[in-house]
N, C-alpha and C positions, 0 to 999 in steps of 0.2 A: 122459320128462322134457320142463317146457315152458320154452321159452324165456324169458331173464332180464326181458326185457320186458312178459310177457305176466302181466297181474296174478293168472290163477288159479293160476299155475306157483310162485310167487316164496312166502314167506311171510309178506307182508302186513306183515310187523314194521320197526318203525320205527327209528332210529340211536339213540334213547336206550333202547329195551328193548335193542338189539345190544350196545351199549356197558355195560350195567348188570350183563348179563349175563354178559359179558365179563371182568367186575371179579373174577368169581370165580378166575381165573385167576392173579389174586395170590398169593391164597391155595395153589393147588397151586406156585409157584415158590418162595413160602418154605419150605415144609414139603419138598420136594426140595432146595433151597439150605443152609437156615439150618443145619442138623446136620450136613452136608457139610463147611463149611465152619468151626465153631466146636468142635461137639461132642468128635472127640478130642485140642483140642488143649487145652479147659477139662479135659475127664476124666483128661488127664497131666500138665499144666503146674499144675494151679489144686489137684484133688482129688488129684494123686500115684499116680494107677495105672499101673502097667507097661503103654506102650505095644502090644505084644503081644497084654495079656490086654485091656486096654480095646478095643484093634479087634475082637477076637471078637464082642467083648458086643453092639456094634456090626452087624459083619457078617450074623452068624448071623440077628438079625431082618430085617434089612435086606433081606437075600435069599432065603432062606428064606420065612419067613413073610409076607414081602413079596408073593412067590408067591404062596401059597394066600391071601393076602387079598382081593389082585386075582380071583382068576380067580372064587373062592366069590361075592365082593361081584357080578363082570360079569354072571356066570349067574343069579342071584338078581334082579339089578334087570333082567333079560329078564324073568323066569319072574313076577314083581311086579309087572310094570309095570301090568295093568291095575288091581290092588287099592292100590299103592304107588306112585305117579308117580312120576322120577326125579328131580322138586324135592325130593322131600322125602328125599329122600338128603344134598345141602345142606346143613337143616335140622338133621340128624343133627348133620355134621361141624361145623356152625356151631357150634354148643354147646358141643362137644366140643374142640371146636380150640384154644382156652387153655388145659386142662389136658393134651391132650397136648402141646403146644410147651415147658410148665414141666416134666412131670415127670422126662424123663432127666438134667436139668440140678439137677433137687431133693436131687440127693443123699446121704443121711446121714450126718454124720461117725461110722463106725464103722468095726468090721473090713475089712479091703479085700474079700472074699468075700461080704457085707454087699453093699457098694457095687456090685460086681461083677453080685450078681444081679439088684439096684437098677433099674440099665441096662438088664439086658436085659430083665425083666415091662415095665418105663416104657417104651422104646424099642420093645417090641412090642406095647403097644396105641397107640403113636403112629404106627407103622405100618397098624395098624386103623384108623385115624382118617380117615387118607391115603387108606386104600385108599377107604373109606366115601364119602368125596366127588369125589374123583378119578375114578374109573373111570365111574359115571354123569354127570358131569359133563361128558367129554367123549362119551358116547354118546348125550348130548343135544343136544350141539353137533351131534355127525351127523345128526341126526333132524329138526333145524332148518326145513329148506329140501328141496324136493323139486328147485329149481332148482343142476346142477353147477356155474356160476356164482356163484351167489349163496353156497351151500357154498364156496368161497374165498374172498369176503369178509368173513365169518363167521369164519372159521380165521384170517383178518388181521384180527381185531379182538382175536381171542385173544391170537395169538400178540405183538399191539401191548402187551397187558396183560402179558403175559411181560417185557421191558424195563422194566414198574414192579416187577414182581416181583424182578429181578435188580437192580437199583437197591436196594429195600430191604435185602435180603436179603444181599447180598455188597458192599456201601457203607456205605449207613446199620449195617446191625446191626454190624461192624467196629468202626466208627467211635463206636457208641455204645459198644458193651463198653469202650472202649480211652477214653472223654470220662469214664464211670466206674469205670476204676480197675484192668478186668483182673482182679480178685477174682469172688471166688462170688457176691456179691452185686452186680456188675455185670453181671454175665451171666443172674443171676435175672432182675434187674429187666429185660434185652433181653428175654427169652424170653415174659416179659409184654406188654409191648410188642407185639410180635412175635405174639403168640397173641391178642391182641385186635382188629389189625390185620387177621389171617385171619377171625378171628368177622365182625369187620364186614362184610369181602367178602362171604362167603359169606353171609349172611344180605342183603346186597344183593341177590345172583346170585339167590338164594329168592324173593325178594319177585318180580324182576323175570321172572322163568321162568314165574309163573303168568300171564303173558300170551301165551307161548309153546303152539300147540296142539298137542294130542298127535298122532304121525302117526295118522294113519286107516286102518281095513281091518284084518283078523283077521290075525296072521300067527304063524305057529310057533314056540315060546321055543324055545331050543338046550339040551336039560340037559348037567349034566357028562362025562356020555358021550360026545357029541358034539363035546365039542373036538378031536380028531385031524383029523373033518372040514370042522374051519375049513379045516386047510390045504392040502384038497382044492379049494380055492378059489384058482384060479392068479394073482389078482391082489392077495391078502391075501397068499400068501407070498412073491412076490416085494417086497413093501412092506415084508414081516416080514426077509427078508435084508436088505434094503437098511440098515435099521433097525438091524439087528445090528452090521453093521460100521460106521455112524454113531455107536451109543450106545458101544460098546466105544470107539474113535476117541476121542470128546467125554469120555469120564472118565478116559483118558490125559492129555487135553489140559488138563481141570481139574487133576486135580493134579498133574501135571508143572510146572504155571503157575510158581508160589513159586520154582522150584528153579531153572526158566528165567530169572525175575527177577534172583533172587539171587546166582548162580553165572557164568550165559552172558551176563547182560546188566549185571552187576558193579554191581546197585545198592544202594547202601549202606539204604535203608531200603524194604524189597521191598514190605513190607506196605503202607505209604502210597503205596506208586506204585501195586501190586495194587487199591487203594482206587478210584484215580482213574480210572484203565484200567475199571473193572467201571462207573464213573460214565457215560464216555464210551461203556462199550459197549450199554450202557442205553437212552440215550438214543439209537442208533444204530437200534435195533433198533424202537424205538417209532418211531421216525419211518421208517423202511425200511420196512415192515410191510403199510402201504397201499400206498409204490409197486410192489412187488414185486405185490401183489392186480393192480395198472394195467396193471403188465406179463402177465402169465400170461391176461386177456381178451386183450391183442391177439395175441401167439406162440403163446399153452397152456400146462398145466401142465406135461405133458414139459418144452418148451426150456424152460421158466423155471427150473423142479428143476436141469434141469442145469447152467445158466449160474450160480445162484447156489451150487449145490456145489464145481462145479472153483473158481469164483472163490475160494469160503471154502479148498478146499484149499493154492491157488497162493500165495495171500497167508501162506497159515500154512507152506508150505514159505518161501515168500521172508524172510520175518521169522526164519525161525532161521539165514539166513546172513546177516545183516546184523543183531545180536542187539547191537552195540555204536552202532546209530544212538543222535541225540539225541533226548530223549524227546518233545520235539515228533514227528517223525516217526515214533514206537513210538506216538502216542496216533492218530497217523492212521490206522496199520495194525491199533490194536484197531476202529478205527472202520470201517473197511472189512471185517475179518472180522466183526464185532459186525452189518453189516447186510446181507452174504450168507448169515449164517447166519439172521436176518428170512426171506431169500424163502425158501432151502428148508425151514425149518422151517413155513411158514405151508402150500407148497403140497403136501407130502407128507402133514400134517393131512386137507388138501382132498383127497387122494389116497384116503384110509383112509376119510375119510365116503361117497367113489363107490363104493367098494367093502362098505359099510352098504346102502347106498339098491340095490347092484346086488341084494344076496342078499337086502333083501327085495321085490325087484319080479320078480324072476328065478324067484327059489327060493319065494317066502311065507314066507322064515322072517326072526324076530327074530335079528340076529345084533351087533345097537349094541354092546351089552354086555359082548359075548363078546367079540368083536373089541379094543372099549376096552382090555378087562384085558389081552388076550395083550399088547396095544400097551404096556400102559403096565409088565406085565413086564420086556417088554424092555429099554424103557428103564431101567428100577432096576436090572436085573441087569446089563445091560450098562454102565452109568454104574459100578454098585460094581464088578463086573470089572476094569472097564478101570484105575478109580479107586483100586485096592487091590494085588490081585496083579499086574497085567499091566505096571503103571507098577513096581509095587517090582522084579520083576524085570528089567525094562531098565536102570533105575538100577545093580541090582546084577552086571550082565554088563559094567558100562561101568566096575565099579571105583569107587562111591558109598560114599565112608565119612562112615558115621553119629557115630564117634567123634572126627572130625576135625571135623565140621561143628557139635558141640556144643559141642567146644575151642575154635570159630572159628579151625581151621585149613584153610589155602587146603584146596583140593579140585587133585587130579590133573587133566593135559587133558583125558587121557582121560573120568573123571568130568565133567566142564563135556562135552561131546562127546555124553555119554550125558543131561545133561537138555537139549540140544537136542532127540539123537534122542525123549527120549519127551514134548516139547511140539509139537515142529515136526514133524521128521524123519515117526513113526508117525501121528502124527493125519493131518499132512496128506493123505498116502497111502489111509488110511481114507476120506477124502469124496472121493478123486479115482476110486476103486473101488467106492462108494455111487451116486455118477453116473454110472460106467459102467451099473450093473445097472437104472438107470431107464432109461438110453438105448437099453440091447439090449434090454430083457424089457420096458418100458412101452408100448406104445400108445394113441393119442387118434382116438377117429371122428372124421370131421368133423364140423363143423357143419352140422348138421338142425334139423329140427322137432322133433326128439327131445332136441335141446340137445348139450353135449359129455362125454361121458363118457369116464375113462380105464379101458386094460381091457390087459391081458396077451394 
């Protein structure tokens, strides 16, 4: 690797191809946000299906298929890349990306079994869609830059697009649903919205990626068989733990949010404050994004990973014993978790692309792709995990009645006590144990002529 300064090392690309490219990255936070966050509570509250069966319809692709999407899609745009560039994976999703965003939401007025199966064919090529441009997307982010350096500034240009992404997406779409009416037809018309907003990106990200060079030099696709021995690769799977107990953590912490609102932080209109909180943490995170890049040249990526993990941890334990502050100081503390989770999420990005650039300088083989999709599994899975069963059962260990809370009847202490623990309480503990595992298992060479690599 050459050094950031040295113009043969670095990729020649300029801050508006970075930036352009980057824009794509909207598009993967709506299409991970927007359904998360609207989808079963239009398919219960709006169409009338049994919460129950509506999360299945939900889940089942969600993770599932979510799975073989990825990993099919990572392997393939290896094994493609010389006849298939990974722009035009893009291109795919670009097209594609307003009718997947409308169809789970298009629902038919018919039989609920109708409706039921509706969800899950729509919801599982909306999944397809995801996977389609997601996964190569980011295994072109890795392939970017042969400079480790410049590979983190890259990943904070992404992850800066992630705060417009989460702005849109858990702000604006809310807020639009909620400006029209809360019916079917306000939530169509967001999903349009919403779905064209992705096209646009991603057909940005397209245009501007053809300036972007392909790496260079023959290297080995990985086929499907060979996934086992990604994680023969000691610094993919320590990245890949790490990751685990992160994603699982972060989809506690999503949807435990509402109840912690509601219940521990006794506000009368949760949703509107959830609104202004996701504004501020938006904006936290877009502007965090580069300084966390500033910091990680001077310390490394190691201490920067860790300093801005414990911090994001310490402040989300601190906020669930102090969950009756005034919301001035509740919108400082989304703002401070909102831009610790900016560094580590930019430089454990940067982490996974050294470990692209190592297996194929090391090894000659293609492994962008592969790598992408287990990465970006994890996260899906570990987000609906955390997000689904693992939050429903702490709620329900702590004494969470659903029919008291539909009554608008108070909730027990104990109950308030339990959506601490599964906002505050468990997440925080997950990134405090995410940065252990970079601290013990990560190492950084020094700084060479070979530049800085991290390596297990």
């Amino acid at each position: 690797m050459l050094l950031a300064n040295q113009s043969d090392g670095a990729s020649g690309l300029g801050r508006a191809t970075k930036a352009g490219f980057a824009l794509g990255q909207v598009a993967g936070q709506l299409f991970r946000d927007a359904p998360s966050l609207l989808l079963l509570f239009y398919l219960t509250n709006v169409m009338g299906i049994a919460p129950a069966i509506a999360g299945a319809a939900i889940f089942v692709p969600k993770v599932v298929f979510g799975v073989i999407f990825d990993l099919w899609i990572g392997v393939a745009s290896d094994r493609m890349a010389a006849r298939f560039p990974r722009r035009q994976w893009l291109l795919v999703g670009g097209i594609a990306a307003p009718f997947a965003m409308l169809g789970p939401f298009a629902v038919p007025e018919a039989a609920m079994m109708v409706q039921v199966a509706w969800v899950f064919v729509t919801f599982s090529a909306y999944m397809a869609v995801y996977s389609t441009f997601s996964v190569p997307y980011l295994a072109q982010f890795a392939e970017m830059s042969s400079d480790p350096v410049e590979r983190t500034e890259l990943m904070g240009w992404k992850h800066g697009f992630t705060g417009l992404g989460v702005l849109l997406s858990s702000s604006f779409a809310p807020m639009l649903v909620n400006r029209l009416g809360m019916d079917r037809q306000g939530h169509l018309i967001t999903m349009v919205v919403l779905g064209l907003i992705a096209m646009t990106c991603l057909l940005v990200a397209w245009r501007f990626a053809a300036r972007i060079r392909e790496p260079g030099g023959a290297a080995k696709a990985f086929a499907i068989r060979d996934l086992p021995r990604a994680f023969a690769d000691r610094r993919f799977a320590v990245l890949c733990l790490s990751a685990v107990v992160m994603t699982v953590g972060a989809g506690i912490s999503y949807a435990g949010f509402p109840f912690f609102v509601k219940y521990a932080m006794a506000r009368p209109e949760p949703l509107h404050d959830i609104g202004v909180m996701s504004a501020i943490m938006a904006v936290a995170v877009m502007a965090g994004s580069p300084l966390w890049v500033m910091v990680a040249k001077r310390i490394g990526k190691k201490q920067t990973y860790v300093i801005a993990a414990s911090g994001h941890g310490l402040v989300t334990l601190l906020w669930g014993q102090m969950a009756h502050v005034p919301m001035p100081v509740a919108w400082a503390l989304a703002a401070i978790m909102a831009a610790c989770n900016a560094g580590w999420g930019t430089i454990v990005l940067s982490l996974l692309s050294d470990c692209i650039a190592h297996a194929r300088d090391e090894h000659g083989e293609n492994r962008a792709g592969t790598y992408s999709a287990i990465w970006s599994v994890i996260e899906k899975a570990g987000i609906a995990l955390g997000g689904t069963l693992v939050v429903g059962a702490i709620l329900s260990a702590w004494g969470f009645d659903a029919a008291a809370a539909r009554a608008g009847v108070a909730q027990s202490a104990e109950a308030i006590a339990g959506t601490v623990m599964a906002y505050s309480v468990v997440p925080g503990v997950t990134k405090l144990i995410a940065a252990l595992i970079i601290w013990r298992f990560v190492h950084e060479k020094p700084q060479t002529e070979e530049g800085t690599l991290a390596h297990a």
